[in-house]
C-alpha positions in Angstrom: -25.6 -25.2 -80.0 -22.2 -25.8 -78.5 -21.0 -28.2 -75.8 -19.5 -25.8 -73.9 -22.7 -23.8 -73.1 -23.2 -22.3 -69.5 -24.6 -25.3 -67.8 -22.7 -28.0 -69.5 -19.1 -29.1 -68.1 -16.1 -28.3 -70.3 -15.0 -31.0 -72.6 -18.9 -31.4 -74.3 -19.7 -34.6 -71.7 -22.4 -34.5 -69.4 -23.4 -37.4 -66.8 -26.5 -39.6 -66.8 -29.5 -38.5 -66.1 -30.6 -41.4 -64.2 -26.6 -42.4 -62.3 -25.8 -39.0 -60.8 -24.0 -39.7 -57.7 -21.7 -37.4 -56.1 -19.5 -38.8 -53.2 -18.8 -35.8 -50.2 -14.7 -35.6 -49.4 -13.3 -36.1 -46.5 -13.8 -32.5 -44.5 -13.7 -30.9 -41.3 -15.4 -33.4 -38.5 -15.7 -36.0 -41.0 -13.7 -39.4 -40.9 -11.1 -39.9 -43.5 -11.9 -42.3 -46.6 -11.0 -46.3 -46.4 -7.6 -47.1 -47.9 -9.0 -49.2 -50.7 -9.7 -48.1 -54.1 -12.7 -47.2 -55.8 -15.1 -49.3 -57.8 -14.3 -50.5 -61.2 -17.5 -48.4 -62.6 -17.9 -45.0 -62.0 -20.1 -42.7 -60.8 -20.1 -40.4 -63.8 -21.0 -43.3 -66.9 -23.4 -42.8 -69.9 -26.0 -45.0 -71.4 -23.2 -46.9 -73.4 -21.1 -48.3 -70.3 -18.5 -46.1 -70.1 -17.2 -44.4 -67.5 -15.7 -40.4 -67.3 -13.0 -39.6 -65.0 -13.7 -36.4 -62.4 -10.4 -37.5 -60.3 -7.9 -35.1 -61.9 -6.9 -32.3 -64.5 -7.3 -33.8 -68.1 -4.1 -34.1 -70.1 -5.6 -33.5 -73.5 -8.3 -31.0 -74.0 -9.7 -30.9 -70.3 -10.4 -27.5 -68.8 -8.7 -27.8 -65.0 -8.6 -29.6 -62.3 -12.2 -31.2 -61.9 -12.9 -31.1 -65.4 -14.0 -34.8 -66.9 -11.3 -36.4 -69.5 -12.9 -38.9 -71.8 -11.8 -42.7 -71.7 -11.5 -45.4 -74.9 -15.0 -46.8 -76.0 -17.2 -43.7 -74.3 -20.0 -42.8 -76.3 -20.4 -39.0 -77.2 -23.4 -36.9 -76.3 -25.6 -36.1 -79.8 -24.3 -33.1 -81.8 -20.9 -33.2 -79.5 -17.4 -33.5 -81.8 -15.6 -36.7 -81.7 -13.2 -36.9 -78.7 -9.5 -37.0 -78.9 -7.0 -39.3 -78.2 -7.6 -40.7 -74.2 -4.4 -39.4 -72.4 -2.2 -42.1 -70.7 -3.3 -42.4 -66.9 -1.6 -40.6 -64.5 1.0 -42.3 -61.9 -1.3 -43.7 -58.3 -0.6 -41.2 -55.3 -1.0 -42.1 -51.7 -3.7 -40.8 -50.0 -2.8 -38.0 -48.6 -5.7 -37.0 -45.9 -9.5 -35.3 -45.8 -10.5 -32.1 -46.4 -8.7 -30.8 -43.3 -6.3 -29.1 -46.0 -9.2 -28.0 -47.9 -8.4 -29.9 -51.0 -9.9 -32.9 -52.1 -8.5 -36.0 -50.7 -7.6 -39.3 -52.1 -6.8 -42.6 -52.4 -4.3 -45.2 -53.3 -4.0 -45.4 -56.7 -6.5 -42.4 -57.9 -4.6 -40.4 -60.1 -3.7 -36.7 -59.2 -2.7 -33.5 -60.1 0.2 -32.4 -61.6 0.4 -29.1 -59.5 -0.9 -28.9 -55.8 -4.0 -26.1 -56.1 -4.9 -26.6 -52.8 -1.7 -25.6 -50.7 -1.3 -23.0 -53.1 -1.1 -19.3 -51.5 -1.6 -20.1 -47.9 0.4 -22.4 -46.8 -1.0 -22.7 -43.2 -3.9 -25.8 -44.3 -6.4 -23.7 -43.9 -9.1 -23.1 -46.5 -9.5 -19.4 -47.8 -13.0 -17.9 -47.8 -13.6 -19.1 -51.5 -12.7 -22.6 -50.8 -14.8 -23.0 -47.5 -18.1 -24.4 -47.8 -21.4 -23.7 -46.2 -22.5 -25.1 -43.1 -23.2 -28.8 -42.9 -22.0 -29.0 -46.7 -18.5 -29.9 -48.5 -16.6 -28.8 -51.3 -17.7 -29.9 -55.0 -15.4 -33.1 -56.2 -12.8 -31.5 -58.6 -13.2 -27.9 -57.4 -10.1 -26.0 -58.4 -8.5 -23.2 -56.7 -10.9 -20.8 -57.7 -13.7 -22.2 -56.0 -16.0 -22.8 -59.3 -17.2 -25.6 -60.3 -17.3 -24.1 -63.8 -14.3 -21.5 -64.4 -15.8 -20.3 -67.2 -19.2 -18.6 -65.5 -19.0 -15.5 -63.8 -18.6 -14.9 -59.8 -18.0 -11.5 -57.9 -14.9 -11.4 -56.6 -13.9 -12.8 -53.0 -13.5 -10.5 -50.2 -10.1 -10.2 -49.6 -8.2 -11.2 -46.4 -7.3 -9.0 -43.5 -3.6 -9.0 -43.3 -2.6 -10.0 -39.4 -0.7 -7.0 -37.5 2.9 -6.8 -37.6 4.6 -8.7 -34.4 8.1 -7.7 -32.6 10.8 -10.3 -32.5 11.1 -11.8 -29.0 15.3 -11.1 -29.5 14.2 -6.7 -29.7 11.2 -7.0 -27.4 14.3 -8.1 -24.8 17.3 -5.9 -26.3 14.8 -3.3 -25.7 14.7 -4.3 -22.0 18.1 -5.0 -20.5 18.1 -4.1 -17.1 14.7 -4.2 -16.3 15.1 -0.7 -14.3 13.5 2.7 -14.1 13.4 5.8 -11.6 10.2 6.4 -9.6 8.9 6.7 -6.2 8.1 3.4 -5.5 11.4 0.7 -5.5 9.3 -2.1 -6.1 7.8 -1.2 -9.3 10.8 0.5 -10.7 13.0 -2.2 -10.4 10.4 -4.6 -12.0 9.4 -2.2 -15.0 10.8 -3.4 -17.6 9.4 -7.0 -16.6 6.3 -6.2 -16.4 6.1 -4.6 -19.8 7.6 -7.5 -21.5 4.6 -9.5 -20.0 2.2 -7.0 -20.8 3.4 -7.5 -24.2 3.6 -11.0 -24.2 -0.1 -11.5 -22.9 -1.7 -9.3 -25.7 0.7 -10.9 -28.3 2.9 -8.6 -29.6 5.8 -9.9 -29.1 6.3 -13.6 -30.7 6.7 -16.3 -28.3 9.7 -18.4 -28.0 10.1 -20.3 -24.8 13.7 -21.1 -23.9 15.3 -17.2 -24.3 12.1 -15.9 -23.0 12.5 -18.6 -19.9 16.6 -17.4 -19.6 15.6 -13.5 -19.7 12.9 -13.9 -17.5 15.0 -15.8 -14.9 18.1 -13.3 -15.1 15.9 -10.4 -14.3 13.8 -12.0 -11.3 17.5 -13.0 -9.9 18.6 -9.4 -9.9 15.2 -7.9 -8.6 15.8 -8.6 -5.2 19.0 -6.7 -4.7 17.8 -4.2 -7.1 14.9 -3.3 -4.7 16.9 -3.4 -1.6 19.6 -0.9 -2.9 16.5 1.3 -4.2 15.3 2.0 -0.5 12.7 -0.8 -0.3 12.2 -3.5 3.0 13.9 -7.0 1.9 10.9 -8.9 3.6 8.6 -6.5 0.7 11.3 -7.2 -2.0 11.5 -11.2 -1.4 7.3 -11.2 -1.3 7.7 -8.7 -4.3 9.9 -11.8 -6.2 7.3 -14.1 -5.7 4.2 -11.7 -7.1 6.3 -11.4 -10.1 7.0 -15.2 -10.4 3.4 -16.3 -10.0 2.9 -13.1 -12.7 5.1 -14.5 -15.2 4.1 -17.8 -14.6 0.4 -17.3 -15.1 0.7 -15.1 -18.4 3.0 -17.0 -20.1 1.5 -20.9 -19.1 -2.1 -19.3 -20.8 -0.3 -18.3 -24.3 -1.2 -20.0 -27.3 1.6 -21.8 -28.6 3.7 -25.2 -28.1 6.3 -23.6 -26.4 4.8 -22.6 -23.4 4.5 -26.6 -22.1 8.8 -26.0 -21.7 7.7 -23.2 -19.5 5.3 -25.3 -17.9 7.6 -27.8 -16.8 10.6 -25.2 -15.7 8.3 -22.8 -14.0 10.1 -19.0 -12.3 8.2 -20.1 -9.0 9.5 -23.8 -8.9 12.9 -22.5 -10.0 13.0 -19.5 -7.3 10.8 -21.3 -4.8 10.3 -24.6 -5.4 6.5 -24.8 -5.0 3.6 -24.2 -7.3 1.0 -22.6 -5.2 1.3 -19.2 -6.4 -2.5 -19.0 -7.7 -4.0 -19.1 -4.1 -0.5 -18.0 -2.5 -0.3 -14.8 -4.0 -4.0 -13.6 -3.2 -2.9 -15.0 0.5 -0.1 -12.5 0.4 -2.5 -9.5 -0.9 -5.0 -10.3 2.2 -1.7 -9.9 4.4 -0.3 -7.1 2.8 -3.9 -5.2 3.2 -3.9 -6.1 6.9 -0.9 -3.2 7.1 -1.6 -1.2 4.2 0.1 2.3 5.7 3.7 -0.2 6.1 3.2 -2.3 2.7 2.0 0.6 0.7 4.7 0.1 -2.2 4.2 -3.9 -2.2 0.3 -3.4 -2.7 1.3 -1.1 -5.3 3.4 -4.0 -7.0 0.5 -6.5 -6.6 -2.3 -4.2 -8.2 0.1 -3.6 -11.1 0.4 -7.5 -11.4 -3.2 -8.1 -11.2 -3.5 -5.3 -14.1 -1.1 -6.9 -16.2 -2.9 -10.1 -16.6 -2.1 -11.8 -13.4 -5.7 -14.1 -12.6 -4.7 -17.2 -10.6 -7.0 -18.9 -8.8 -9.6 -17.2 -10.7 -9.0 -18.4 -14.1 -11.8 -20.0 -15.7 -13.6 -20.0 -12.2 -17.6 -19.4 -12.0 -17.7 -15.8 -11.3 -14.0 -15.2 -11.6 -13.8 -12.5 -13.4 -16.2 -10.7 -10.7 -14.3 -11.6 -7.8 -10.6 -10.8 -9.7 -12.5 -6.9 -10.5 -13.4 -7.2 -6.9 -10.3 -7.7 -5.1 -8.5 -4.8 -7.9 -11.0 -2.3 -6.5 -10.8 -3.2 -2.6 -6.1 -3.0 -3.3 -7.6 0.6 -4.8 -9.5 1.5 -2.2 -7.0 0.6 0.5 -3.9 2.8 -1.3 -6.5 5.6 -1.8 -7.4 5.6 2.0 -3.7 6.0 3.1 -2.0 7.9 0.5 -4.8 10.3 -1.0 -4.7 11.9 -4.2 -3.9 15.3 -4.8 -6.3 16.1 -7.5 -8.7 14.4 -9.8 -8.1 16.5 -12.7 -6.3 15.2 -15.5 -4.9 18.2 -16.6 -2.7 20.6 -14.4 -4.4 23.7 -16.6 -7.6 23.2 -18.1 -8.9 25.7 -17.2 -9.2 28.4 -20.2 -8.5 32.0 -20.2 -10.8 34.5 -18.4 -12.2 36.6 -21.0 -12.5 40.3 -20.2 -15.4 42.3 -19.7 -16.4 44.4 -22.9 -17.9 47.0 -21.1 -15.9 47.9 -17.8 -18.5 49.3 -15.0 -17.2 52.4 -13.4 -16.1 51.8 -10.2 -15.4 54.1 -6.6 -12.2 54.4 -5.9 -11.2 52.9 -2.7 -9.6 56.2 -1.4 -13.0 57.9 -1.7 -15.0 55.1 0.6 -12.5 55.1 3.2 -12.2 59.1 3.4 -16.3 58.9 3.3 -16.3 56.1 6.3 -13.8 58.5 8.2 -15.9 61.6 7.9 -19.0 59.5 9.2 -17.2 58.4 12.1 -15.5 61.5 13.4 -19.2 63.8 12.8 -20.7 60.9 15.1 -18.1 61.0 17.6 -17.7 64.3 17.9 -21.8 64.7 18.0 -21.8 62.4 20.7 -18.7 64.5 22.8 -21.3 67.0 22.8 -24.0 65.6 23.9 -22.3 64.1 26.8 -20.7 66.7 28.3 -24.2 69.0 27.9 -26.0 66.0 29.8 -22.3 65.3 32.2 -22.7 69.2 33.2 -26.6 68.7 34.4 -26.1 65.8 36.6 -23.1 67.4 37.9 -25.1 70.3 39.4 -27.6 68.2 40.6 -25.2 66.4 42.9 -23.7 69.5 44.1 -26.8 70.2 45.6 -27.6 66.7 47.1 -24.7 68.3 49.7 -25.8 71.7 52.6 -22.7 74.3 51.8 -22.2 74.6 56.1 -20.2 72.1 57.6 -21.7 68.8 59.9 -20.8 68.1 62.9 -21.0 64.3 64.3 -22.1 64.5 68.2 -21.1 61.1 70.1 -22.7 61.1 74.3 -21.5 58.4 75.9 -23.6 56.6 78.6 -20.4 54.6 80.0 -18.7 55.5 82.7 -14.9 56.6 82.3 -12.7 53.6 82.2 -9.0 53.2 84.6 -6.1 53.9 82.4 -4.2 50.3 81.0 -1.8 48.5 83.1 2.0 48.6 82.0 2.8 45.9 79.6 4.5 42.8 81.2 8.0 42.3 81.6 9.5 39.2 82.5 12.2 38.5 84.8 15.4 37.8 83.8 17.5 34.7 85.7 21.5 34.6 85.8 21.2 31.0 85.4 21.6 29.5 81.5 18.7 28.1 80.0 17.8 25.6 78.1 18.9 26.2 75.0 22.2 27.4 76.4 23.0 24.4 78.0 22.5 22.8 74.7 24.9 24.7 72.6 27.3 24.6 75.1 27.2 20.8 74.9 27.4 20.8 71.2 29.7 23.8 70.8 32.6 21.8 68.5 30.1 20.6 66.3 27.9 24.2 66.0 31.2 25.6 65.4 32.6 23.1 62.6 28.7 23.6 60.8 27.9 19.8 61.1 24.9 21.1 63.8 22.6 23.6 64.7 20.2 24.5 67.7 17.7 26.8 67.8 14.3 27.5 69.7 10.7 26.2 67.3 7.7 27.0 69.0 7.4 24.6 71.9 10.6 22.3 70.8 14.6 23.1 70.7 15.2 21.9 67.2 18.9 20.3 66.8 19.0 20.0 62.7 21.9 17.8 61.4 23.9 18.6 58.0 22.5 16.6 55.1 26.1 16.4 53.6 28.0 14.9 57.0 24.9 12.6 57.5 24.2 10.9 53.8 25.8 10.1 50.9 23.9 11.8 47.6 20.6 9.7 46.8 21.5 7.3 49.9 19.6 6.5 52.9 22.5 5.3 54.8 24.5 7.3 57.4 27.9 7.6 56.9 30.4 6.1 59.4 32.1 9.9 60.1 28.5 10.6 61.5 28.9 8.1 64.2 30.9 10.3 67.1 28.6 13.2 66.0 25.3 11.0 67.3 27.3 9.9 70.3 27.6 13.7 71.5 23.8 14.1 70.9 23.0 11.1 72.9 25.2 12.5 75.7 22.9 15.7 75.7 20.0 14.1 75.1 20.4 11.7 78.1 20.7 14.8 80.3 17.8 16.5 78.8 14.4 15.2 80.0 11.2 14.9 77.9 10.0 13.4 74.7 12.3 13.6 71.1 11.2 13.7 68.1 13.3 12.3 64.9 11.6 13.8 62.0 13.3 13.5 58.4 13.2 16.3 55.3 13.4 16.6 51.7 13.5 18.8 49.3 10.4 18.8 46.4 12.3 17.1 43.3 10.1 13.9 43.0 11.5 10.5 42.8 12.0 8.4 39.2 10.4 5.6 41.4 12.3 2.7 40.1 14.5 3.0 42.8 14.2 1.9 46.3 11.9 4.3 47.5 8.6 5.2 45.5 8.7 8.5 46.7 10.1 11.5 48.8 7.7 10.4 52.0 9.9 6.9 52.4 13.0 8.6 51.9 12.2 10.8 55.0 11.6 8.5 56.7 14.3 5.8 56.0 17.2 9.0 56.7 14.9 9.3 59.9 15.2 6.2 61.3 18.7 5.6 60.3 19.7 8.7 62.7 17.9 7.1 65.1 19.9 3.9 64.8 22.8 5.5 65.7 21.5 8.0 68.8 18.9 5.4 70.7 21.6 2.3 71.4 23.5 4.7 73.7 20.3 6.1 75.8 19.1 4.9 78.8 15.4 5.3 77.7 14.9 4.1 74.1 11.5 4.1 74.1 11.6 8.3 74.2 12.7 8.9 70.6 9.8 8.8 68.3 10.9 8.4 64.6 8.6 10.8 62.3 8.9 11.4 57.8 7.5 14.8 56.8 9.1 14.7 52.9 9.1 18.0 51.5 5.6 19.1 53.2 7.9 21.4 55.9 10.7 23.6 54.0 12.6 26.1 55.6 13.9 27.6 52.0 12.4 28.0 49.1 13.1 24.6 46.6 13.9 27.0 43.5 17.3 27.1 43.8 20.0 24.7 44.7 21.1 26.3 47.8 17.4 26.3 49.4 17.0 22.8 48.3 20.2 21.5 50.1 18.6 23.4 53.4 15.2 21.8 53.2 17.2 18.1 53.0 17.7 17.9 56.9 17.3 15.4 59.8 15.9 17.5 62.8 16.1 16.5 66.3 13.4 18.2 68.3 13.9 18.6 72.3 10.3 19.4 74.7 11.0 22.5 76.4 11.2 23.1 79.7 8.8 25.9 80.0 6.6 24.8 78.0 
């Protein structure tokens, strides 16, 4: 029976039975080994005292890394061949670390490899799925790359790795993005487009990370936004709150990437650089509640903000109990809002999905439309003329009954009158006529120069002798005020007013165009009376007997022409002067 039966390690050597003793490496969570070397005696030593090496490849004969070289004065197993020459020992290493690297570590002094198995392949220090062990267990002492213990028994084959997804370069991800620009309704979001693509990008790591050009792009496109917006049609206030949604964005994605770069961004944030503050978890969710409060006026900012929040944007919400509730919560209420003032015009997500109406095999035979409507006439015009009929058979009946409600002789209406006859009327009364003037003569004689120059009147008004003024020699247009060229036209009417006895009356007229009221007088009632009294002003000083003159505002309640033209309403703007009649 050979050595190098399954079972046996290579080389024909096998440990004692009674001082098997197998020393865990340094692995994950574990503590690394002390610095100093091992004990003189081994582990792995047979009945005779000496000792077999398990810390490296053998040099003469071995089979790998792990497999156990012989050493002078060991004593072979029964029926094993003699044992060649002991190799010369290999240089000390430094100890080099645990099984964080996922190969065996060392000390000072133990002798090593010639090749590195471990780092071979992957070079990122961690182990493949062959080289990791099971839970709560570590890799065999010697275990070569292979992951056997023995190379020469048979293993099925590892499953092999999934290869990671192709990245984009951070320098096309931002040759790709140059302006940061794009048309569409809303200025906001086009002029940040291209931004918030690269961060979309960024946050679901497609795009490598690298901090400093990253930090310089970002920064040259969130100076620019700002006059971007504005010259796209959107409010500046809008566009400067827009800056600071997208700083806060940027800031939040990029700070929550994996990576060591992002502590450079950390440091030189967009919001301290733009803003100098760091508030924008809790300041930008203080902008969205302000924003909401006007949603029909910041319809294009919310639009911004819900585009952030969908792009990765969290904030205050990060790793916050509930977070992730209230962030879904405050998404749906910004939807809510735009869909309340700008609805949309159809749910359907394609213009035509509708398929094409198949035809009928069979096609009913239908009437054509001709043949009802000549049908529905015929109908009509039997029934009316059935009904023309029938009226004028029943029309002819009644007619003949009336005729003879009526006797074919005449009537004759006899009236006997139990009065007596009455005396004939008395001529109609004719009153005499005097040689002497009258009043109203004597009045127009007294004012003749003015009657005949059109700045008065006189004429007879039911019980009074109305003397009506001019509007235009009397007031100024919209004034109240009597002009001074009106002053030896009230001395004449004093002069005949002193020789006329009786009561006057000063009443004052407008026409019916209301007043704007923010002038001096409310309304056309005061202006009456204000012209009224300022006539007055001028006619009562040179009267004996002031106390006659009564001042009185009708406003436009008593026209004498109708207020539909110009004409009729300069008549009915008037100062009258009314005079008791004599004979009255």
């Amino acid at each position: 029976m050979s050595d190098d039966t399954p079972g046996n390690p290579p080389g024909g050597k096998r440990p004692g039975p009674q001082r098997t003793v197998i020393a865990p490496l340094p692995g994950r969570g574990k503590a690394a080994p002390s610095a100093s070397p091992p004990p003189q005696r081994n582990a792995w030593e047979n009945d005779g005292g000496a000792r077999n090496a398990w810390d490296g490849p053998s040099n003469a004969g071995g089979s790998g890394f792990g497999a156990p070289s012989a050493t002078p004065g060991a004593r072979p197993l029964p029926g094993a061949p003699a044992p060649s020459a002991p190799a010369p020992p290999p240089q000390a290493a430094p100890w080099t670390g645990g099984g964080s690297s996922g190969g065996p570590g060392g000390w000072p002094g133990a002798p090593g490899p010639a090749s590195d198995p471990w780092n071979s392949g992957d070079k990122t220090g961690s182990p493949t799925p062959s080289q990791q062990s099971s839970q709560g267990q570590h890799a065999w002492i010697g275990s070569s790359k292979d992951a056997r213990f023995f190379p020469d028994l048979d293993r099925p084959e590892q499953q092999a790795q999934t290869p990671q997804a192709a990245r984009i370069s951070l320098d096309q991800a931002l040759a790709g993005d140059s302006t940061g620009y794009s048309s569409g309704s809303n200025p906001l979001t086009s002029a940040a487009a291209g931004l918030l693509i690269l961060l979309g990008r960024l946050r679901s790591q497609v795009v490598e990370m690298n901090a400093i050009p990253l930090m310089t792009h970002v920064a040259q496109v969130l100076d620019g936004f700002e006059r971007r917006a504005v010259d796209a049609g959107a409010d500046p206030q809008d566009a400067l709150v827009a800056k600071y949604v997208l700083c806060g964005t940027a800031d939040d994605i990029v700070q929550n990437l994996p990576g060591t770069d992002r502590e450079v961004w950390i440091q030189y944030s967009m919001e301290a650089r733009f803003f100098e503050r760091r508030t924008s978890g809790v300041g930008i969710f203080e902008e969205i509640d302000k924003a909401l409060m006007d949603a029909q006026r910041k319809y294009q900012l919310l639009e911004l903000m819900l585009t952030a929040l969908y792009q990765g944007f969290q904030g205050k919400f990060r790793g916050a109990s509930g977070g992730d509730v209230d962030l879904q919560q405050k998404r749906r209420q910004i939807y809510e809002t735009l869909r309340h003032v700008r609805a949309r015009p159809d749910d359907d997500i394609s213009p035509q999905w509708q398929g094409v109406q198949a035809r009928p095999l069979y096609k009913r035979r239908q009437v054509p439309l001709w043949v009802l409507a000549s049908l529905v006439l015929a109908l009509l015009s039997g029934g009316y003329i059935g009904m023309r009929m029938y009226l004028a058979d029943v029309s002819g009946s009644l007619s003949a009954q009336m005729r003879g409600l009526h006797p074919r002789e005449k009537l004759a209406l006899l009236h006997v009158s139990i009065l007596p006859d009455m005396p004939p009327e008395p001529e109609p009364y004719v009153p005499p006529v005097f040689d002497t003037p009258g009043q109203l003569d004597r009045i127009r004689a007294t004012l003749s120069s003015d009657i005949e120059a059109g700045n008065l009147s006189a004429e007879t008004r039911g019980n009074f002798i109305a003397v009506t003024a001019n509007n235009l020699v009397l007031f100024e247009s919209g004034s109240a005020d009597a002009r001074a060229e009106f002053q030896p036209i009230a001395q004449r009417l004093a002069f005949m007013l002193e020789s006329e006895p009786g009561a006057v009356q000063i009443v004052g007229h407008t026409d019916s165009v209301p007043l704007s009221g923010r002038g001096r007088f409310k309304n056309n009632q005061e202006l009456s009376v204000a012209r009224a009294q300022s006539v007055a002003d001028m006619i009562v000083p040179a009267l004996s007997s002031p106390d006659r003159v009564t001042v009185v505002g009708r406003g436009e309640d008593d026209p004498i022409a109708d207020n539909a033209s110009a004409e009729g309403r300069a008549e009915n703007r008037r100062v009258e002067i009314l005079i008791q009649r004599e004979d009255t």
